[in-house]
N, C-alpha and C positions, 0 to 999 in steps of 0.2 A: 679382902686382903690379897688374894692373889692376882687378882687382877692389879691390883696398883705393883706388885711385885713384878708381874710382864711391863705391865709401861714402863716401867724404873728401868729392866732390859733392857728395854726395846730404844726406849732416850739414849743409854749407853751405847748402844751399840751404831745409832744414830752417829751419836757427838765423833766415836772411833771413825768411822767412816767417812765426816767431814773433813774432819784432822788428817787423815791419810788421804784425801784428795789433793787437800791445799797442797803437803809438801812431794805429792808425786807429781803435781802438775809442775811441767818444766818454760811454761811461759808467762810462768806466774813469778814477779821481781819477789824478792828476799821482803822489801819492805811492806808489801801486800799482804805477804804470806803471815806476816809478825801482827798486822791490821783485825785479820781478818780472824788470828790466835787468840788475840785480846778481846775480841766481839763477843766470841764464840765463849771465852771462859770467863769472864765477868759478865754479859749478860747472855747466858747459855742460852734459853728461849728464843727471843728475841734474834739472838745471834744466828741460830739453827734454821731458825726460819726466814731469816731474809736472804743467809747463805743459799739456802734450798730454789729460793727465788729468783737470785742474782745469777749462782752459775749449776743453777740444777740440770739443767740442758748439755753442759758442758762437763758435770761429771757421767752420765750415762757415754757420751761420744769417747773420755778420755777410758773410761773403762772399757768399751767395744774397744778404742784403737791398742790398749794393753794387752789387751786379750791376742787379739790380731797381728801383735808382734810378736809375742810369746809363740802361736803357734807358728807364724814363718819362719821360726828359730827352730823351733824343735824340729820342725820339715828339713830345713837345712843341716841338721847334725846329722837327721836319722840320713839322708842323701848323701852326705859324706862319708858316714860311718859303713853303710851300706858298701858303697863304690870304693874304700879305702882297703877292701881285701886285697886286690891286689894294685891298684891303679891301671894296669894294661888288660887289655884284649886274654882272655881264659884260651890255652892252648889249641882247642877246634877252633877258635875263629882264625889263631897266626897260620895254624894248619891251612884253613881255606883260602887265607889271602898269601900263601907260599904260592898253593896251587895255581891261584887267579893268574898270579905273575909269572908263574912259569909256561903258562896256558896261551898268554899273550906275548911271550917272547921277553919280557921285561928281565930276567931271571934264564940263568941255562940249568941241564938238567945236575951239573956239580954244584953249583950253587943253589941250587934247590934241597938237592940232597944235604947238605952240608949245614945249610938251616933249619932242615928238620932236625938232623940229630941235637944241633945246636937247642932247639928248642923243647926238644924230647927230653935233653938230658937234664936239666935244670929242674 
């Protein structure tokens, strides 16, 4: 009894998994997708296992590459979110590159001065 009980799961969770491939797949036309619904839920067996056949290859790759956008996104926010404290250069580096410029003559020493306070005061 419980073993038909797992299978029964296990079919379920099956059939959920096919049904959620067809409509995340986004190179797959509207009319295919409605094909392969009717297969799949009038002759569920049959339909499971030819789907599994047909594009079993291509639900593993569409789930890696799901996966794999997901996490270039999350990288993306935590990098923006990260670098979003201030957007600019943290005070010791404008400090250093005040110096740099004043060091090479780019900058004199009132205008040096005058962007350090500028910078200090903020």
């Amino acid at each position: 009894m419980i073993f038909w009980f797992f299978l029964w799961i296990m079919w379920f969770m099956l059939l959920f998994r096919i049904i959620a491939d067809l409509f995340s797949d986004h190179d797959l036309s509207g009319w295919a997708k409605v094909g392969w619904t009717i297969l799949v839920c009038l002759l569920p067996f049959i339909g499971v296992f030819i789907y599994l056949v047909a594009r079993g290859k291509g639900m593993a790759e569409r789930s890696a590459a799901h996966a794999q956008r997901n996490k270039q996104e999350f990288d993306d926010y935590i990098r923006q979110t990260a670098g979003a404290g201030g957007g600019a250069a943290s005070p010791a580096e404008e400090l250093a590159k005040l110096a740099d410029l004043k060091s090479t003559g780019a900058i004199s020493e009132s205008e040096y001065e005058q962007a350090k306070k500028k910078l200090l005061a903020v």
